[in-house]
N, C-alpha and C positions, 0 to 999 in steps of 0.2 A: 565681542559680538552679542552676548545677552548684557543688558541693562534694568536695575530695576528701580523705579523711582518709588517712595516711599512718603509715606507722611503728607500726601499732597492733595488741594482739594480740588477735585475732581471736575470739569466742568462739562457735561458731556450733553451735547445739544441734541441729539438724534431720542434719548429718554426724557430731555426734559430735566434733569437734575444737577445739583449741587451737593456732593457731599464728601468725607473724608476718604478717604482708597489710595490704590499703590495699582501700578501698571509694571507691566512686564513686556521688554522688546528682546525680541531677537532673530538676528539676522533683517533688522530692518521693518519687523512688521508689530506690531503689539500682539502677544503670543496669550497675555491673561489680563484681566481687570479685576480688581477686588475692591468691592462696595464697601467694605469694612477695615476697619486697623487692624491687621495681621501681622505678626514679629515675621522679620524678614526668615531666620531659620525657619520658621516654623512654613513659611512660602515655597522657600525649597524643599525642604524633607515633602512635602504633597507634590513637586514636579519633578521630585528626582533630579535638580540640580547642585553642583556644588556651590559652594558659596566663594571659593576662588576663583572661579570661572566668571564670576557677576562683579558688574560693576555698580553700586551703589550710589546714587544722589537722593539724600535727601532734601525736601521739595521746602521744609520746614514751616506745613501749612498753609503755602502759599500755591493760589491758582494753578494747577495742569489742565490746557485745553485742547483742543484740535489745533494745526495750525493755519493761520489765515487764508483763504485763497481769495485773492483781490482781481477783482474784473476790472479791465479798462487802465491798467497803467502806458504810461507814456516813457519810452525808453528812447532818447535820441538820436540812435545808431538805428544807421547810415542818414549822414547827413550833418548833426548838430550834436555831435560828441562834448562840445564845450558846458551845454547845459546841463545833460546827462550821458553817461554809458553805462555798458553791462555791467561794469565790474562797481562802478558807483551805485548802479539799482542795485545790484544784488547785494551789498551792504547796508544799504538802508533798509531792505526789506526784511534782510535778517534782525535789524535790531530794531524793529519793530511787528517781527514774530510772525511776519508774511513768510508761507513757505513754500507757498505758491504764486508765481505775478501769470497773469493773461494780460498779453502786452497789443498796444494799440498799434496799425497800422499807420499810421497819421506823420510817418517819417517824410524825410528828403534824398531819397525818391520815396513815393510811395513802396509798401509791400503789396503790391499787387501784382507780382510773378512768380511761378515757383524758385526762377534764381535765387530773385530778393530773400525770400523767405527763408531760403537754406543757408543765405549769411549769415541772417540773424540768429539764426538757430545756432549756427557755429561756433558765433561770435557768442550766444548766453552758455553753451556749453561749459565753454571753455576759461570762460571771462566769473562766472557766478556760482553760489555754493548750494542755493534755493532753486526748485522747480521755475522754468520758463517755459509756459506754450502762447506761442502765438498766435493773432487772428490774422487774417488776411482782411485786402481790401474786397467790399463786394461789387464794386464798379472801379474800371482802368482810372487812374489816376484821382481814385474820386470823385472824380468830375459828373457822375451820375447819368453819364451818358452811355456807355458798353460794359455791361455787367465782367466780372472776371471771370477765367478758368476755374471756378468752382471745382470741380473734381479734381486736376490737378493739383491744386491749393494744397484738399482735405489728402490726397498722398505725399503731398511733401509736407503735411502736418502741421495744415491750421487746423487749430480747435473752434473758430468761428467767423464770422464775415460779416465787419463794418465799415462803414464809410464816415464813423465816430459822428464828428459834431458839424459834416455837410450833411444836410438833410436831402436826399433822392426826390428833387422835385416832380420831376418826369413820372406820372405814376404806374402808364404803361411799362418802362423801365424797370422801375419797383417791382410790379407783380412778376413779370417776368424772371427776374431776379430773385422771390419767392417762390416761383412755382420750381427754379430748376432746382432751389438750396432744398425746397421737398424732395424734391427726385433725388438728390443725395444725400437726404438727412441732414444736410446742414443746418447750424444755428444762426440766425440775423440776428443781426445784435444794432436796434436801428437807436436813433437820436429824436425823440415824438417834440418836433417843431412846427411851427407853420412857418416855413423861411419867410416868406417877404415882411409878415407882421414882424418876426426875431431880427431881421437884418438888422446889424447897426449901435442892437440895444446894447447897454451898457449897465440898468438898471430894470428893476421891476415895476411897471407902473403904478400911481399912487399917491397922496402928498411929499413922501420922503425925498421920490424922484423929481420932482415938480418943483419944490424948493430947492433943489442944487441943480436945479437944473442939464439934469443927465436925458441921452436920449433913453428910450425904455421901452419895454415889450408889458403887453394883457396878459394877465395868466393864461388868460384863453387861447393863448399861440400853444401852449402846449396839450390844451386836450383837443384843439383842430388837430394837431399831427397824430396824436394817437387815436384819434376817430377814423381818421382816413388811414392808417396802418393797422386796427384792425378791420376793416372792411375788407382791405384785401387777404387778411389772414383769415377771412371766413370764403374767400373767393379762392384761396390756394390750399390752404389748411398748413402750411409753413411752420416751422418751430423759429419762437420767434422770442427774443430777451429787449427790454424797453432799457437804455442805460441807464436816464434818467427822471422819473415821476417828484416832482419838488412841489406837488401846489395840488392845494384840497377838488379843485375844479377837473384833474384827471383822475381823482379816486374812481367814481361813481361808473364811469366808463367801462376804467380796470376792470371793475368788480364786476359788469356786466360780461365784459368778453370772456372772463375765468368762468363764470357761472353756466355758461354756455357751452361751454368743454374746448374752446381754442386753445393750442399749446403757445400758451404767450405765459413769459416769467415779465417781474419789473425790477428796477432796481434803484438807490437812491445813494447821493454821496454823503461822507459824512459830514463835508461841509453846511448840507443843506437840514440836517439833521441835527446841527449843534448850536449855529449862526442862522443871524436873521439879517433882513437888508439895510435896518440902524447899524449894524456894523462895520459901515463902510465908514459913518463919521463924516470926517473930514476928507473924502476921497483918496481913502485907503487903497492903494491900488493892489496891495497884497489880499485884499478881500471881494478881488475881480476875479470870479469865476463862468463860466456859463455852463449852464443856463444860469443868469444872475441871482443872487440873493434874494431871498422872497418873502413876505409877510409873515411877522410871528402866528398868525392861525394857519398861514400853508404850515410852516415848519414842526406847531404841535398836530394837525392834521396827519403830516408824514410820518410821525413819529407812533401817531396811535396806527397808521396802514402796517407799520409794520410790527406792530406787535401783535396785531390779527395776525400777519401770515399775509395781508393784499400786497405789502413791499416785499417779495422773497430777499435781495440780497444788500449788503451794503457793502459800497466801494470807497476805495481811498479816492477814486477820478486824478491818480497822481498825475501834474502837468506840470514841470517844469520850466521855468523861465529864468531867461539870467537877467542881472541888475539893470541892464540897457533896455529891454523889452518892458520894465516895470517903472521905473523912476521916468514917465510922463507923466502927462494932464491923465487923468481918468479914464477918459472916453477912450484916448489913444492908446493906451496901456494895454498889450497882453495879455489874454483873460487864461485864468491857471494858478494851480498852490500845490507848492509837491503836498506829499500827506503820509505817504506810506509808513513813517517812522510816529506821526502822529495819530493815523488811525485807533489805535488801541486806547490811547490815554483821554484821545477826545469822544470817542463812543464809553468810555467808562463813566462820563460827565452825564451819562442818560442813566446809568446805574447807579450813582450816588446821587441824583435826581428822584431815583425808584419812580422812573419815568418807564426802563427795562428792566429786566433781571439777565443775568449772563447769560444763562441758557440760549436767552431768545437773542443776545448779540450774538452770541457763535454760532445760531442756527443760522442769521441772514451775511455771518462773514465767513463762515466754513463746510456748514454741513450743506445748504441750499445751492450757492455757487458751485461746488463739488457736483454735486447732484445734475444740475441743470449740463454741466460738461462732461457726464457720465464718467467723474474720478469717483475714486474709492476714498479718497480721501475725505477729513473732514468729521474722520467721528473717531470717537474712544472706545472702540469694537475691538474684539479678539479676528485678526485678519486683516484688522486696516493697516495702512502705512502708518510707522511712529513718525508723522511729523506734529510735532508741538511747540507750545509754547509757556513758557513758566511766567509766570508775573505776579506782580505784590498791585494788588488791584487798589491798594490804600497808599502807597509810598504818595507822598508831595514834592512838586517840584517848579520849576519856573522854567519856561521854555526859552533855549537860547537857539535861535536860528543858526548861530556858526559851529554850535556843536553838532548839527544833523551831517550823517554821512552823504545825501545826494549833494552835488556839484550845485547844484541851484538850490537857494534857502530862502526860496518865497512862500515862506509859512504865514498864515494869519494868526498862528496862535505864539508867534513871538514876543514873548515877556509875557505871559502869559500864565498865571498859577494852574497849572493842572495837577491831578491824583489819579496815578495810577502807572505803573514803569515796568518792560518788560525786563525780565532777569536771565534768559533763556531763550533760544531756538534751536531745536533741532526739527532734521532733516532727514528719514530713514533712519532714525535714534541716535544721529552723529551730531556732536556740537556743530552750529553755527556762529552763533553768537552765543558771547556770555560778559553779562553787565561787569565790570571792575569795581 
């Protein structure tokens, strides 16, 4: 029941710092944190513990941080088990130091009833070794037409309400649909599209697109929908999460509607944070995601929003697709790339960039996320939950898509040199994973 990790560097994003310390769990919660190298006796004899009673890991200098909490994963139960399920999420998520998933809606059937939603809950209970809360849909079938039982939902225990990546054309519908999620505190978690310009696209408009001849969307489809999402957020006053901000033409906006005191969070995936829309090539269909691929000045644009703090969180956007859905022509192809197990090694690619520093990646992949869905988790606090994650933030490696644990291995970053590997997950201070 007590644990004490040693020797490990510290990465605690709620202070801001980086530095050597030892953490102390027990009974599931981090009970001490020490800023300094302290001989482990000498840790007990000051807390009155014995030293048979503790369980010892040392870290051996390498990375201890919060662990992850990922917004917006795609779990495909009920419905499309072949692609993903619970027990496949929850293994890729542990060995890539997620130890918390907020799982999408966006199944077969939708989750848009409390039934639904008590499956799935059942089914990650039972099936996973990581935290699963789910959102609900925020209109019946998606369809954008009849908002859902909201209140129901939030007691059978959604943590939020989207309708992912169909956009709420109908606006009446929409605000309607923020004024009730205010009357119960709900969070919208919406997708800032202009549907009719996005319909279709396949690529970002531009010469890139122009010469392969892809169909394509303006960047401007995406600060028309968040123009018109927050209008109505000053019309309802709604708590309200953007999933995804990819392109320097929705910054200015953002920053206006924060400044203004609306509770609107934004968020970005790490695809769009790592990749640019030349890396599609040769019509790479593992590098079809939506919102598409976007210009290297959106992508250092995004990168600088969120070291201000204008991006609060980063997501894996995990979307799974099996081989059939991807090996078409381009256009035709399923847009999605799991990530959960790549998140960590590809956001380490902006820190050995010294593009971020850790602090500020675990502030937008644990402490922020956390925050915004009112967990406790997410910081290296005396009280918080021990979930963590150990990693060698320098290990080198070469990405093999068939070693990833989700069921679908439609990664972009296969064959791929990256630096950086998780060694560690725990869960309430229990192992989850642990690298071989």
């Amino acid at each position: 029941m007590t644990t004490l990790f040693t020797n490990a560097r510290l990465i605690d994003p709620e202070a801001g710092t980086d530095n050597l310390g030892a953490i102390l769990v027990q009974h599931g919660r981090i009970t001490a944190v020490e800023r300094n190298v302290t001989p482990p006796d000498q840790l007990f004899r000051t807390r009155n513990i014995r030293a048979e009673d503790v369980t010892l890991v040392d870290c051996g200098g390498k990375c201890l941080a919060p662990g992850i909490v990922d917004i917006g994963v795609k779990v495909c139960e009920p419905g499309e088990r072949h692609k993903e399920s619970y027990k496949s999420a929850g293994l890729a998520a542990a060995a890539g130091g997620v130890t918390t998933m907020v799982t999408r809606p966006d199944t077969t059937p939708v989750i848009d009833s409390p039934e639904t939603l008590e499956f799935v809950t059942r089914r990650a209970q039972a099936d996973t070794a990581v935290n699963v809360l789910p959102m609900a849909a925020l209109t019946k079938g998606r369809e954008g037409r009849e908002m859902t039982e909201i209140g129901f939902l939030m007691d059978a225990g959604a943590v939020a309400f989207s309708d992912c990546d169909h956009v709420v054309a109908n606006t009446k519908v929409f605000s309607r649909a923020l004024s009730y999620a205010r009357s119960c505190g709900a969070l919208v978690i919406a997708h800032p599209q202009e549907p009719v310009l996005s319909k279709g696209a396949a690529a970002t408009s531009g010469k890139f697109a122009t010469l392969r001849g892809l169909p394509a969307v303006t960047p401007m489809a995406e600060r028309m929908g968040l123009d018109r999402d927050i209008a109505l957020l000053e019309m309802t006053g709604a708590r309200y999460h953007a999933d995804q901000i990819t392109t320097a033409r929705a910054l200015p906006a953002l920053q206006r509607a924060k400044a203004n005191g609306l509770d609107i969070t934004a968020g970005t995936s790490i695809h769009h944070l790592t990749l640019n829309e030349l890396d599609v090539a040769d019509y790479r269909t593992f590098f079809k995601v939506k919102p598409p691929l976007r210009s290297e000045e959106d992508r250092l644009a995004v990168i600088d929003a969120v070291r201000s703090g204008l991006i609060d969180v980063i997501s894996s956007m995990h979307t799974p697709q099996d081989e059939e859905s991807k090996r078409l022509p381009f256009e035709e192809a399923a847009a999605g790339a799991v990530a959960m197990e790549t998140l960590l090694p590809a956001a380490l690619r902006l820190y050995h960039n010294e593009q971020l520093d850790l602090p500020t990646l675990f502030r937008a992949m644990s402490l922020t996320p956390a925050r915004r869905l009112g967990l406790d988790c997410g910081r290296l606090t005396a009280g918080a939950p021990a979930d963590l994650v150990l990693f060698d933030a320098d290990q080198p490696f070469i990405m093999d898509r068939f070693a990833l644990q989700s069921k679908s291995q439609n990664t972009p970053f296969d064959g791929q040199r990256m630096q950086g590997r998780v060694l560690a997950t725990y869960v309430a201070g229990e192992p989850v994973y642990r690298r071989d």
